[in-house]
VOBALUM-836139 format. One record per atom (N, C-alpha, C): atom name; x, y, z; residue in three letters; residue number from 1. Coordinates in steps of 0.2 Angstrom, whole numbers. Layout:
<nodes>
(CA,(X,Y,Z),Ala,NUM);
...
</nodes>
This chain:
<nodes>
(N,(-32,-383,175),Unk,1);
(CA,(-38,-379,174),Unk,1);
(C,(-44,-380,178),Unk,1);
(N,(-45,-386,179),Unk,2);
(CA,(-50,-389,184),Unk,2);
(C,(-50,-386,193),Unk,2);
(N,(-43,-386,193),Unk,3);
(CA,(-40,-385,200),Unk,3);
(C,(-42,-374,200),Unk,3);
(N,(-41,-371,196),Unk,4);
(CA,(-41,-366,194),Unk,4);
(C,(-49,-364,194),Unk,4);
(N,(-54,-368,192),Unk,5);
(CA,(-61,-364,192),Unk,5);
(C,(-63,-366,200),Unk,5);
(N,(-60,-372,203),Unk,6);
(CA,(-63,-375,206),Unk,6);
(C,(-61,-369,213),Unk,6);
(N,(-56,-367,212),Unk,7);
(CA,(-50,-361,216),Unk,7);
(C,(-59,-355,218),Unk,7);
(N,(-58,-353,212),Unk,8);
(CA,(-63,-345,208),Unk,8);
(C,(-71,-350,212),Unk,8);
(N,(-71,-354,212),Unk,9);
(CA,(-81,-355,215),Unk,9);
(C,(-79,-353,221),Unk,9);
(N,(-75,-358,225),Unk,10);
(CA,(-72,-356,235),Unk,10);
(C,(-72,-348,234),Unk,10);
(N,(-69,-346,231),Unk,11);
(CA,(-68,-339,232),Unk,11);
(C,(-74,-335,232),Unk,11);
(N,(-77,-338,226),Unk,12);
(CA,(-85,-330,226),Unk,12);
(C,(-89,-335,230),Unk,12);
(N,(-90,-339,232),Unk,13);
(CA,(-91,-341,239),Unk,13);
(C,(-92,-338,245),Unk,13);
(N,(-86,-339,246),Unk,14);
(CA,(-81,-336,254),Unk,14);
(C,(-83,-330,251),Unk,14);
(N,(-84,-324,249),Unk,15);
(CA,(-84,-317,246),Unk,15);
(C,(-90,-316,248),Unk,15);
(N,(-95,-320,245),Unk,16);
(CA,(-102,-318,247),Unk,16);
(C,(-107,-322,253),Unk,16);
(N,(-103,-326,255),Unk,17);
(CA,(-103,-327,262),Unk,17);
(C,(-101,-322,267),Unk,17);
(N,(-96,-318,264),Unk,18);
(CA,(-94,-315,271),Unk,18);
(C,(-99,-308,271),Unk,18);
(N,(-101,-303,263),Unk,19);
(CA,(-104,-300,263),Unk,19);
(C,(-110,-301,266),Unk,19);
(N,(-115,-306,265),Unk,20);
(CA,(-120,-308,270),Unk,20);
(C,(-119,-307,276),Unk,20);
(N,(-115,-310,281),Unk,21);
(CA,(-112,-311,287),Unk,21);
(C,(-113,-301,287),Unk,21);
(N,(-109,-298,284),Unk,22);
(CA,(-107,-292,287),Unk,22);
(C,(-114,-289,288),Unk,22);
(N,(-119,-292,281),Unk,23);
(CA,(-123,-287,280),Unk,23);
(C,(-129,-288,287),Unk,23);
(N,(-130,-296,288),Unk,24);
(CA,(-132,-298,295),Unk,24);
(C,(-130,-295,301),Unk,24);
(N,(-127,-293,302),Unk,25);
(CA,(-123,-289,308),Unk,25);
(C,(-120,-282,307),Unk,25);
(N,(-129,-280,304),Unk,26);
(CA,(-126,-272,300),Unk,26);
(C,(-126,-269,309),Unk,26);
(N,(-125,-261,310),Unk,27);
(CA,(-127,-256,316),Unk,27);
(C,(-132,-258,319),Unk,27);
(N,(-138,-260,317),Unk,28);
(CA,(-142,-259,322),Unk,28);
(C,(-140,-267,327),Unk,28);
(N,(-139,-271,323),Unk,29);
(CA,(-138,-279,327),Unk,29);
(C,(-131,-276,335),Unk,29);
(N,(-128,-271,331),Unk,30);
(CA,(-122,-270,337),Unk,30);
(C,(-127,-266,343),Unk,30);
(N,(-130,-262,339),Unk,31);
(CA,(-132,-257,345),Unk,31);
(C,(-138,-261,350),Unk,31);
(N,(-141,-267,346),Unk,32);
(CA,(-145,-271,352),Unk,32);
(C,(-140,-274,357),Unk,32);
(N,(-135,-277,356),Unk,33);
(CA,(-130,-279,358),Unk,33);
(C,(-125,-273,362),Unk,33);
(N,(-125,-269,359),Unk,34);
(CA,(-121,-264,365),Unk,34);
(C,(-128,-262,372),Unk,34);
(N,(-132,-261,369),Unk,35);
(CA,(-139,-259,374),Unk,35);
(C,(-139,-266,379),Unk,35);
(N,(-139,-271,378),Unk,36);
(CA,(-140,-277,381),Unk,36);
(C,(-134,-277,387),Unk,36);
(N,(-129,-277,386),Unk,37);
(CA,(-124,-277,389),Unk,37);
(C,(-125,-269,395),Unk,37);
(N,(-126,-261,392),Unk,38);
(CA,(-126,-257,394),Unk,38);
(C,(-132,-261,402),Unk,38);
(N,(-138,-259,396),Unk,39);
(CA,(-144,-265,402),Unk,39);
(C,(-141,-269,408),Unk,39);
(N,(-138,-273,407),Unk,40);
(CA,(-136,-279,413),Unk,40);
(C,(-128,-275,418),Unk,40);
(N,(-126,-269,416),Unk,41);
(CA,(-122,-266,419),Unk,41);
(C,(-126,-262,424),Unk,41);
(N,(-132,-259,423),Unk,42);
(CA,(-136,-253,425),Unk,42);
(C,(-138,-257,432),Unk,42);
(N,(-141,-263,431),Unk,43);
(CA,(-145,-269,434),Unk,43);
(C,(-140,-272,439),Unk,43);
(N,(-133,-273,437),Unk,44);
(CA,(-131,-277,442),Unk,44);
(C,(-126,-271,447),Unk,44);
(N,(-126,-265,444),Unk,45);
(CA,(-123,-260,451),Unk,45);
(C,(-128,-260,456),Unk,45);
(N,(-126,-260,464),Unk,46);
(CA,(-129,-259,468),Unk,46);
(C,(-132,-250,468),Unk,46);
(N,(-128,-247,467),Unk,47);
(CA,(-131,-239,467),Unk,47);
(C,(-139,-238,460),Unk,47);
(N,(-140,-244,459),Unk,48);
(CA,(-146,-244,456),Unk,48);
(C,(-153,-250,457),Unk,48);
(N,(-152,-250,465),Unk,49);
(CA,(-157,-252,470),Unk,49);
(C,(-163,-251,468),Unk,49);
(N,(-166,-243,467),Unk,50);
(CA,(-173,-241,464),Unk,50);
(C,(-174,-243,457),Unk,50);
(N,(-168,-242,452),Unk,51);
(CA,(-172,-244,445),Unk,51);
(C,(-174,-250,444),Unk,51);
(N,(-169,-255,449),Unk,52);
(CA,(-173,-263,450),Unk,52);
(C,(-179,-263,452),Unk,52);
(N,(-181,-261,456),Unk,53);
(CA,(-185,-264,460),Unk,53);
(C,(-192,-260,455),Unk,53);
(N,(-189,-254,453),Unk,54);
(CA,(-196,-252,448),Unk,54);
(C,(-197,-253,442),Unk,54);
(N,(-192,-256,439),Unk,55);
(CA,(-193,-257,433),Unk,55);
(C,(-200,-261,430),Unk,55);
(N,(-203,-265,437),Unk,56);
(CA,(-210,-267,435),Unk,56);
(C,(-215,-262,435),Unk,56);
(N,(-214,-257,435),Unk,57);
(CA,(-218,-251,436),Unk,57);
(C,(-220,-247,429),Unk,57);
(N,(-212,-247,425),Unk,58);
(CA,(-214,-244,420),Unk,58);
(C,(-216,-245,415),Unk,58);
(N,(-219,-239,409),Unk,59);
(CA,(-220,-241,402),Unk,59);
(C,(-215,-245,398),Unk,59);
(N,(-210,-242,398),Unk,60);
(CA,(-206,-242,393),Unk,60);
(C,(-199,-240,395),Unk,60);
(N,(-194,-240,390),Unk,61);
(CA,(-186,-241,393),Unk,61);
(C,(-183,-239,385),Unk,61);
(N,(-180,-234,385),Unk,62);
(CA,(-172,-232,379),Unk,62);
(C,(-167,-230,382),Unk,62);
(N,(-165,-236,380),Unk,63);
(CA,(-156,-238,382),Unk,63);
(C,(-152,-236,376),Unk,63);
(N,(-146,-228,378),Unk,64);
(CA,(-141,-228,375),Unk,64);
(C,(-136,-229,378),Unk,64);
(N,(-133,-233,373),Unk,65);
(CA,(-125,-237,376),Unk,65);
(C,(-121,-232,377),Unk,65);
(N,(-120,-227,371),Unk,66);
(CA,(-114,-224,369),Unk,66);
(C,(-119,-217,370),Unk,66);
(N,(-118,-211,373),Unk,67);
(CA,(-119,-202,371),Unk,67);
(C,(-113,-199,372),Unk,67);
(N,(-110,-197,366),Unk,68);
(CA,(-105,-192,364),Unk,68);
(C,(-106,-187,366),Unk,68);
(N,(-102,-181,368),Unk,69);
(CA,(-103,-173,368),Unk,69);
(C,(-101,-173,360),Unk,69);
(N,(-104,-168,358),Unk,70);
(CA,(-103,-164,349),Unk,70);
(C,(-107,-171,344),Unk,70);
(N,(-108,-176,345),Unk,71);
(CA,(-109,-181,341),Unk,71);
(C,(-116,-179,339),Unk,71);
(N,(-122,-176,339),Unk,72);
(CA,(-128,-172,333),Unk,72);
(C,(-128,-169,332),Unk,72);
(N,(-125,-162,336),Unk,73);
(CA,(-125,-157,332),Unk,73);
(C,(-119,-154,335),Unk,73);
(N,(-118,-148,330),Unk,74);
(CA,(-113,-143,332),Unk,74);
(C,(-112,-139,340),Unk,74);
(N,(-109,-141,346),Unk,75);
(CA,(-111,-138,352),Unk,75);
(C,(-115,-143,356),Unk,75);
(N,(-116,-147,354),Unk,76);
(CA,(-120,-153,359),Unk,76);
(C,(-120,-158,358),Unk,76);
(N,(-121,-163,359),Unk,77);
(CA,(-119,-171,361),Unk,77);
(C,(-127,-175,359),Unk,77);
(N,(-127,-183,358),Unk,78);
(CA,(-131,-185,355),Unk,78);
(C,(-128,-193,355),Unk,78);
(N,(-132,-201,353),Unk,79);
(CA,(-133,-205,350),Unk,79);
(C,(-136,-209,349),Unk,79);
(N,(-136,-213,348),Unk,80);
(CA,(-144,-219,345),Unk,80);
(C,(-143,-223,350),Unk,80);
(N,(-151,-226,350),Unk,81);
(CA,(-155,-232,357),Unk,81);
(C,(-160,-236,354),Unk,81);
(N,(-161,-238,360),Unk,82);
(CA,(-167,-244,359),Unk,82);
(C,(-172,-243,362),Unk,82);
(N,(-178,-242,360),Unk,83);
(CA,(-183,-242,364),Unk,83);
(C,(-190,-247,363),Unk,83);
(N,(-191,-249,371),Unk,84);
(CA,(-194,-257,370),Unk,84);
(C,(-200,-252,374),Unk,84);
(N,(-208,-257,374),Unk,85);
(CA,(-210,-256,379),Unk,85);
(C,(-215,-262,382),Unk,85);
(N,(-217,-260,386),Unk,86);
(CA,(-220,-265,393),Unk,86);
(C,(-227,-267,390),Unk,86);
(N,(-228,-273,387),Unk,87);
(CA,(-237,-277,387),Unk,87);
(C,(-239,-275,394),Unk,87);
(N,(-245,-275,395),Unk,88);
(CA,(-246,-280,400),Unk,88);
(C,(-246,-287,401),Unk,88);
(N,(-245,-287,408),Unk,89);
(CA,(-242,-293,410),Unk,89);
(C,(-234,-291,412),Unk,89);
(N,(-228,-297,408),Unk,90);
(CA,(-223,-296,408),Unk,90);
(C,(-219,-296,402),Unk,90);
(N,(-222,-296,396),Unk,91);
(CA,(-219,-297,392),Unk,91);
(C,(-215,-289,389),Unk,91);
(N,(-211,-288,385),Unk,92);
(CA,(-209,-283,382),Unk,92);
(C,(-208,-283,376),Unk,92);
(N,(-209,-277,372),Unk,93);
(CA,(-210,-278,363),Unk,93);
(C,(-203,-276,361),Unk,93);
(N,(-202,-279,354),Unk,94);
(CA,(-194,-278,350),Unk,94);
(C,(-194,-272,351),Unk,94);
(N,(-187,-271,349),Unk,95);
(CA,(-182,-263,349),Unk,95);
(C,(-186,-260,342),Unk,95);
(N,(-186,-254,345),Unk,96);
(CA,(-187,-248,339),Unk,96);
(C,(-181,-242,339),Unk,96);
(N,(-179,-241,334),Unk,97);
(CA,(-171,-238,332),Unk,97);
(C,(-174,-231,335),Unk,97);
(N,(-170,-225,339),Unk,98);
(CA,(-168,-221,339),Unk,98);
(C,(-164,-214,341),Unk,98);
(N,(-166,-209,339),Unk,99);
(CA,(-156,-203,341),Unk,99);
(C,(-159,-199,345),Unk,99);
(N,(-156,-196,349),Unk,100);
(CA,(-156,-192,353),Unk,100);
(C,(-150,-189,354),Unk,100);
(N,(-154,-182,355),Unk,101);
(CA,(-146,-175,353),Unk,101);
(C,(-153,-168,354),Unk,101);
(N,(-146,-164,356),Unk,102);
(CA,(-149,-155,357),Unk,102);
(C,(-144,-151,356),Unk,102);
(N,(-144,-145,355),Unk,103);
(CA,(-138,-140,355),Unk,103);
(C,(-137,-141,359),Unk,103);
(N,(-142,-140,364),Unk,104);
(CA,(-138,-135,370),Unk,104);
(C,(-138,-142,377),Unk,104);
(N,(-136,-148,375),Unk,105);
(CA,(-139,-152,379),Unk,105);
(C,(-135,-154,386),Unk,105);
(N,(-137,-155,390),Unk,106);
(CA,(-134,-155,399),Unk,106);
(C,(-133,-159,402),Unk,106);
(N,(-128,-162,399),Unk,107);
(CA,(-123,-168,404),Unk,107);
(C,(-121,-165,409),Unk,107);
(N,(-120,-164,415),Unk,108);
(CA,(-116,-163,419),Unk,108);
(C,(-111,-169,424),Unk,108);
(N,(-108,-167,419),Unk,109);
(CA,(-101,-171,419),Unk,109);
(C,(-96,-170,414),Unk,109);
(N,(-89,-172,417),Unk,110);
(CA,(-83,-169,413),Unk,110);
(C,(-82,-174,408),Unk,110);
(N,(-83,-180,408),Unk,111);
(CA,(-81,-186,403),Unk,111);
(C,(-86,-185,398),Unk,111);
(N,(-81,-186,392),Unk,112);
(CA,(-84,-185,383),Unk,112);
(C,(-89,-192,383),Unk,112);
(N,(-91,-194,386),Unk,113);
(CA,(-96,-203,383),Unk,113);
(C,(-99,-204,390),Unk,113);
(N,(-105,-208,388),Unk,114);
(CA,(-109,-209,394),Unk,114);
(C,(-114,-214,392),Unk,114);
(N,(-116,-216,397),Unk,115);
(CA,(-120,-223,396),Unk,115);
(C,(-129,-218,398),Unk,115);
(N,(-134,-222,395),Unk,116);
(CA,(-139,-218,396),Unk,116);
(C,(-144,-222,396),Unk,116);
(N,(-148,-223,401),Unk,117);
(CA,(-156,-227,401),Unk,117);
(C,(-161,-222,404),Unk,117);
(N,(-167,-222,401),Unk,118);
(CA,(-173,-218,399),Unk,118);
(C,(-178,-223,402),Unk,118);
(N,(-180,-221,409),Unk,119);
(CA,(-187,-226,411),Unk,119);
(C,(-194,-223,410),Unk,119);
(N,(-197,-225,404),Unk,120);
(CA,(-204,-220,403),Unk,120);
(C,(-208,-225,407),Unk,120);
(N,(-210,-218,412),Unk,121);
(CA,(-218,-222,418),Unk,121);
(C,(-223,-219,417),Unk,121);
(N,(-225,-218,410),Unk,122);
(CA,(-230,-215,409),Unk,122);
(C,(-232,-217,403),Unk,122);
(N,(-239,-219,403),Unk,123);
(CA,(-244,-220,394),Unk,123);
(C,(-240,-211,389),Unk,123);
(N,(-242,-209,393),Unk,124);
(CA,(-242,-203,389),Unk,124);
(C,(-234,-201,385),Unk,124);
(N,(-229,-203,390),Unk,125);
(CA,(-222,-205,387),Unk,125);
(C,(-221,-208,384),Unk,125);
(N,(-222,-213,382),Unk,126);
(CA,(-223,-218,380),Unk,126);
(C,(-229,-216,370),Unk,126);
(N,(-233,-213,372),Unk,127);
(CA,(-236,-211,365),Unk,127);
(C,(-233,-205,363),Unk,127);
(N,(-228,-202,366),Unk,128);
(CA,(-224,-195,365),Unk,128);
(C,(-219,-200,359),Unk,128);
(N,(-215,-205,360),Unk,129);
(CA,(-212,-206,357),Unk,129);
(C,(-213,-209,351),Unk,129);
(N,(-221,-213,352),Unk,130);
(CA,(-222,-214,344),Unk,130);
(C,(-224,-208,337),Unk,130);
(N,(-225,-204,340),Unk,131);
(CA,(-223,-197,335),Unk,131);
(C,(-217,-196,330),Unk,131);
(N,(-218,-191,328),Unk,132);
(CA,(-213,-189,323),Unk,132);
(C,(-206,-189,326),Unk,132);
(N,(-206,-185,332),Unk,133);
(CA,(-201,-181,337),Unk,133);
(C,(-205,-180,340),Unk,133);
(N,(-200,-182,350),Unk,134);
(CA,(-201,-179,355),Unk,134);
(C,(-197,-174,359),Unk,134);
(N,(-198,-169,361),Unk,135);
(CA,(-194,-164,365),Unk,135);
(C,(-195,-166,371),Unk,135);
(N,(-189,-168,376),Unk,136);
(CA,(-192,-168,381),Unk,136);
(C,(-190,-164,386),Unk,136);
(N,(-194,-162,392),Unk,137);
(CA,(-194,-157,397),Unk,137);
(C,(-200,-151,392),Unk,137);
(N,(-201,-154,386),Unk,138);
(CA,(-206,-151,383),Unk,138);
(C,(-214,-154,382),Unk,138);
(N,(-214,-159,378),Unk,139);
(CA,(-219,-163,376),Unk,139);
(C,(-220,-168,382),Unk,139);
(N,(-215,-167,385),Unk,140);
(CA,(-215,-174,391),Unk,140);
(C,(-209,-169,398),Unk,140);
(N,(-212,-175,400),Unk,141);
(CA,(-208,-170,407),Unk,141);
(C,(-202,-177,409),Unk,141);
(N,(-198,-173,411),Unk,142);
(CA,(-192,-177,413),Unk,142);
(C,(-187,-176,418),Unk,142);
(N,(-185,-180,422),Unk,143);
(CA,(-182,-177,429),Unk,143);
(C,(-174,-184,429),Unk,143);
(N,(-170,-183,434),Unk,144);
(CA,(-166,-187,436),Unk,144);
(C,(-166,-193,440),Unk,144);
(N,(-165,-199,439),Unk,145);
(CA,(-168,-205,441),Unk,145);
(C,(-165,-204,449),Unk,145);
(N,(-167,-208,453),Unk,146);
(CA,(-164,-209,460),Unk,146);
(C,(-158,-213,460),Unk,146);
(N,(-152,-212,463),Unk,147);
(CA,(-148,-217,463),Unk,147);
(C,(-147,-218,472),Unk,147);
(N,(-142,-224,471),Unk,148);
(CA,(-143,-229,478),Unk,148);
(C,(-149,-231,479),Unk,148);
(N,(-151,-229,487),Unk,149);
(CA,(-157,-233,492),Unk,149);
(C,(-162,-229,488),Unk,149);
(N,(-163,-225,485),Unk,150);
(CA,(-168,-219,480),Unk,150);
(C,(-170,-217,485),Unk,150);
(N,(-174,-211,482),Unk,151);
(CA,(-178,-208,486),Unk,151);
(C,(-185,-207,481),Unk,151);
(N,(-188,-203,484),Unk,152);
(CA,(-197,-204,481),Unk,152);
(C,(-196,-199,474),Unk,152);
(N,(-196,-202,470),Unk,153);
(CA,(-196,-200,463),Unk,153);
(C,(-203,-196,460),Unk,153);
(N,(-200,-191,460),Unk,154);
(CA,(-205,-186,455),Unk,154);
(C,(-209,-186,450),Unk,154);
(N,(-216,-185,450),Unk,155);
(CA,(-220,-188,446),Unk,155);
(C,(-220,-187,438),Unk,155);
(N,(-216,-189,435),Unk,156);
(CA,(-214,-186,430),Unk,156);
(C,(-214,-194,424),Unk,156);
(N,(-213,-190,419),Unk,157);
(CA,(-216,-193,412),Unk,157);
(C,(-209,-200,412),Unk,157);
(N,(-204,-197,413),Unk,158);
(CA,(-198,-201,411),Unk,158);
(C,(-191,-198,417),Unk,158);
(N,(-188,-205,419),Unk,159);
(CA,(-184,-204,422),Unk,159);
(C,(-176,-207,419),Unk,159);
(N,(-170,-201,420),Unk,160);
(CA,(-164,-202,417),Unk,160);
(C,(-159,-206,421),Unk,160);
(N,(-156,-210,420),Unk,161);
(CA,(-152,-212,424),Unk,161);
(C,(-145,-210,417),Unk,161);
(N,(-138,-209,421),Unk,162);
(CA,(-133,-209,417),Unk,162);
(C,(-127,-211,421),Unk,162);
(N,(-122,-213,416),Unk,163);
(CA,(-116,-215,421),Unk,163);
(C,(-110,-213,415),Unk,163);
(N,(-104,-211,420),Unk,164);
(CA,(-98,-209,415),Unk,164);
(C,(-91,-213,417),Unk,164);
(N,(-89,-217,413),Unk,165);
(CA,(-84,-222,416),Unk,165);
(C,(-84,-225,422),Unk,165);
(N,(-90,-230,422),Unk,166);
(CA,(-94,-231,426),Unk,166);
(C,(-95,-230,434),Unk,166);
(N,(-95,-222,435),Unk,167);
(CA,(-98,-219,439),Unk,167);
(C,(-103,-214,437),Unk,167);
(N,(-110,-215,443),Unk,168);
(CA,(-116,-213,440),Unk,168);
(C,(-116,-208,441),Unk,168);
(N,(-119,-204,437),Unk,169);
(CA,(-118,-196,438),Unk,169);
(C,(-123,-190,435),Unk,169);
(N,(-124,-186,436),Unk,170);
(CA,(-130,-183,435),Unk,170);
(C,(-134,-180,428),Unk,170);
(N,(-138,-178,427),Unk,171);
(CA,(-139,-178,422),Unk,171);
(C,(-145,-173,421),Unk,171);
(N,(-146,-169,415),Unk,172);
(CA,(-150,-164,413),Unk,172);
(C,(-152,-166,405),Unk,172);
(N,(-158,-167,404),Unk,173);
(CA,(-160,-168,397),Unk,173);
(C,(-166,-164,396),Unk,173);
(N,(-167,-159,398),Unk,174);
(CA,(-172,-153,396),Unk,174);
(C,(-169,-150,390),Unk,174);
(N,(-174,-152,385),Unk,175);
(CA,(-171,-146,376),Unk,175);
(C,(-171,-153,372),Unk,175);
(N,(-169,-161,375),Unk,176);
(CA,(-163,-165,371),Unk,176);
(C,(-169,-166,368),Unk,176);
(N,(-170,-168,360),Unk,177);
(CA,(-174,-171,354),Unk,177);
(C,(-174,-178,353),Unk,177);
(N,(-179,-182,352),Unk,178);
(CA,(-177,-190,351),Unk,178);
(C,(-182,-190,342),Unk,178);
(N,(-179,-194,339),Unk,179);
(CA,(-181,-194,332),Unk,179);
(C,(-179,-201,331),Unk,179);
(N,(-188,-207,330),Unk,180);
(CA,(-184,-213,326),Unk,180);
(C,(-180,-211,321),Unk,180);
(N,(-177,-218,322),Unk,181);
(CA,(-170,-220,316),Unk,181);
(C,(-172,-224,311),Unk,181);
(N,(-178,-222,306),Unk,182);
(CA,(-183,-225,300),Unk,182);
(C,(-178,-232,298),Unk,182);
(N,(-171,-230,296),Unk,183);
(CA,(-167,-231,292),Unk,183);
(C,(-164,-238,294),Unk,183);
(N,(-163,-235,303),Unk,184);
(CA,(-161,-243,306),Unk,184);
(C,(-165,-248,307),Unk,184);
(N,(-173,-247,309),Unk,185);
(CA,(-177,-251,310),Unk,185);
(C,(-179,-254,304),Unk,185);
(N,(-181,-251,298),Unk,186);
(CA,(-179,-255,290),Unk,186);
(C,(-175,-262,289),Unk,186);
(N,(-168,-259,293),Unk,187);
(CA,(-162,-263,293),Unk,187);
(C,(-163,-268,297),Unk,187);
(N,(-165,-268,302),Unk,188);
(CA,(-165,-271,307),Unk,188);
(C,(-172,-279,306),Unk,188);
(N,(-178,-276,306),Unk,189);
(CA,(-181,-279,301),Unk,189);
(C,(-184,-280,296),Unk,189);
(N,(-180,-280,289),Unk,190);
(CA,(-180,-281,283),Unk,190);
(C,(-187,-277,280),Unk,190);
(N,(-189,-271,281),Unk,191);
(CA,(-195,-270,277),Unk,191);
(C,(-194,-262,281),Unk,191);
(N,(-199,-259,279),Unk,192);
(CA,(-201,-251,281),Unk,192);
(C,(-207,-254,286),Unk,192);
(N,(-205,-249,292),Unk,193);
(CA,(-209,-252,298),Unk,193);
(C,(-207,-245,303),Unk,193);
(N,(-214,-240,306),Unk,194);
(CA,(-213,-237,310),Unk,194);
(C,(-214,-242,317),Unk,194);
(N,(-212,-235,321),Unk,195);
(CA,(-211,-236,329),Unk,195);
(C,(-217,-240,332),Unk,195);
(N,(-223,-235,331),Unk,196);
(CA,(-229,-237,331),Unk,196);
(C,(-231,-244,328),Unk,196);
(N,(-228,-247,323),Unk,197);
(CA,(-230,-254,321),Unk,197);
(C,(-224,-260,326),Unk,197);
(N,(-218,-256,325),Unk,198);
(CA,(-216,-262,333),Unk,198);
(C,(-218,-263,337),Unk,198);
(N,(-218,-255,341),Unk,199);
(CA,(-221,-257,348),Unk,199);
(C,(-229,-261,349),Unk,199);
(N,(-232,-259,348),Unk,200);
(CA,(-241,-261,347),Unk,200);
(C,(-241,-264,341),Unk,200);
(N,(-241,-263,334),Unk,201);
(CA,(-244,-267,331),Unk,201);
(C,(-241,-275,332),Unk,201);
(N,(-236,-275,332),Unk,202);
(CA,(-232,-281,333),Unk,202);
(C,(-232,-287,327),Unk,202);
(N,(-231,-281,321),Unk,203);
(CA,(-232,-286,315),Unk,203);
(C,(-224,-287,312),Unk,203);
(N,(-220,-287,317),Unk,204);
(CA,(-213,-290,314),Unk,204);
(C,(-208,-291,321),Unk,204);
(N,(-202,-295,320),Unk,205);
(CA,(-199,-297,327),Unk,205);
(C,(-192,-301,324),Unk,205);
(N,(-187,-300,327),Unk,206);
(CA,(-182,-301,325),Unk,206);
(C,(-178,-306,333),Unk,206);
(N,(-177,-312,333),Unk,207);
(CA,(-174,-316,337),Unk,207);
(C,(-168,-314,342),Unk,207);
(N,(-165,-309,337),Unk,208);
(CA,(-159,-306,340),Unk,208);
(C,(-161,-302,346),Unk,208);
(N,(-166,-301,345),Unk,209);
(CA,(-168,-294,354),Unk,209);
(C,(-170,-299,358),Unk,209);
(N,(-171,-306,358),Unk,210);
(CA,(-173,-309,362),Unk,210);
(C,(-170,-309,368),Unk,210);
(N,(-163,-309,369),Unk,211);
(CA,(-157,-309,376),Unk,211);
(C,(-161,-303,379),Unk,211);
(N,(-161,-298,375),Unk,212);
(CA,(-162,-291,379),Unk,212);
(C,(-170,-292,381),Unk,212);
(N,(-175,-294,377),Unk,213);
(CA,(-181,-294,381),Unk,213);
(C,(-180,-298,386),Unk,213);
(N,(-178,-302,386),Unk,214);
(CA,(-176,-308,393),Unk,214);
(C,(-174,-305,401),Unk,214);
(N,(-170,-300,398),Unk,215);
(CA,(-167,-297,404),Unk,215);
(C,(-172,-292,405),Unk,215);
(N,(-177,-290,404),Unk,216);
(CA,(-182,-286,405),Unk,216);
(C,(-189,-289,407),Unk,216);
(N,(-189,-294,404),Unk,217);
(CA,(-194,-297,406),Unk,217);
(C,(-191,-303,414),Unk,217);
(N,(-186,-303,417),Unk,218);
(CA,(-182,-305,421),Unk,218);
(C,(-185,-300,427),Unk,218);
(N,(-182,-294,427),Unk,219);
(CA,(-181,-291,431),Unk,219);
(C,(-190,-285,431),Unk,219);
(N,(-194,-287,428),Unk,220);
(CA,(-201,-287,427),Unk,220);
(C,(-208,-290,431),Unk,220);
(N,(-202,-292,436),Unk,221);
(CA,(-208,-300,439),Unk,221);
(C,(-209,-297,445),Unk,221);
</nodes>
């Protein structure tokens, strides 16, 4: 009998250990984790000579790891990111959850998934996104990032860099929608917390983004 209860405590144990565990490394923990990786790919191809060297220049950065074709709506393509942005100085503020997707949205390219980084160089960018929703090529202006040696980049709100099986390749995001992910940022740090309270308020912080601001704060100098 002894050996039998003693069985049933290991168990609801191990049971609600492992539910913790899982619930600790809900979605948003992977997506900081796929963005960090995605980040240190972008960084370490030669064909991205300008976004190094400018990255000290920008506001702000949303990295999605994964965009689907079809994956937000019906006819268009879409998925979730990360968006940090730039104190002064060097340092960089935790992730804020969120989706991006458009009907009518323009990869130009044949592969279903893509990797996507969003260099905001601009205040104004950058307060576009603490809203409700930003349109961009509408509320903000947005062009194609330079790739290789670059060339002299367009004075524009936000620049797109994209790659498809890791070849870079070009990109149209005029119409796409970005709308924070309320629901993941929640999750991510334990409480109801808009974008505007990560970025600038800075009344909450989660240790796990610390790899990824390191690599930004790295290549920030």
């Amino acid at each position: 009998m002894f050996k039998k209860i003693c069985f049933l405590v290991l168990m609801f144990v191990f049971f609600n250990s492992s539910l913790v565990s899982a619930k600790k490394y809900s979605p948003p923990y992977e997506l900081v984790d796929k963005a960090t990786i995605t980040l240190k790919r972008f960084l370490a191809d030669d064909q991205m000579k300008w976004m190094r060297e400018h990255l000290k220049d920008a506001r702000g950065i949303l990295i999605i790891p994964q965009m689907l074709k079809g994956a937000f709506f019906i006819g268009g393509a879409g998925g979730s990111g990360v968006l940090l942005a730039r104190y002064p100085g060097k340092d960089w503020s935790y992730p804020a959850f969120y989706t991006l997707g458009s009907v009518s949205f323009g990869l130009q390219f044949g592969g279903e998934a893509s990797e996507i980084i969003l260099l905001i160089m601009t205040q104004k960018g950058i307060d576009s996104f603490l809203a409700t929703s930003v349109k961009l090529g509408g509320d903000v202006s947005v062009a194609a990032g330079p790739v290789g040696m670059g060339a002299k980049a367009q004075l524009v709100d936000i620049l797109a860099f994209a790659r498809s099986k890791g070849a870079f390749v070009g990109i149209s995001l005029e119409g796409a929608v970005v709308k924070p992910r309320d629901s993941w940022n929640r999750m991510y740090y334990g409480r109801s917390v808009r974008p505007v309270d990560i970025i600038y308020g800075r009344i909450v912080k989660n240790p796990h983004a610390d790899r990824l601001r390191g690599i930004l704060r790295k290549y920030s100098r």
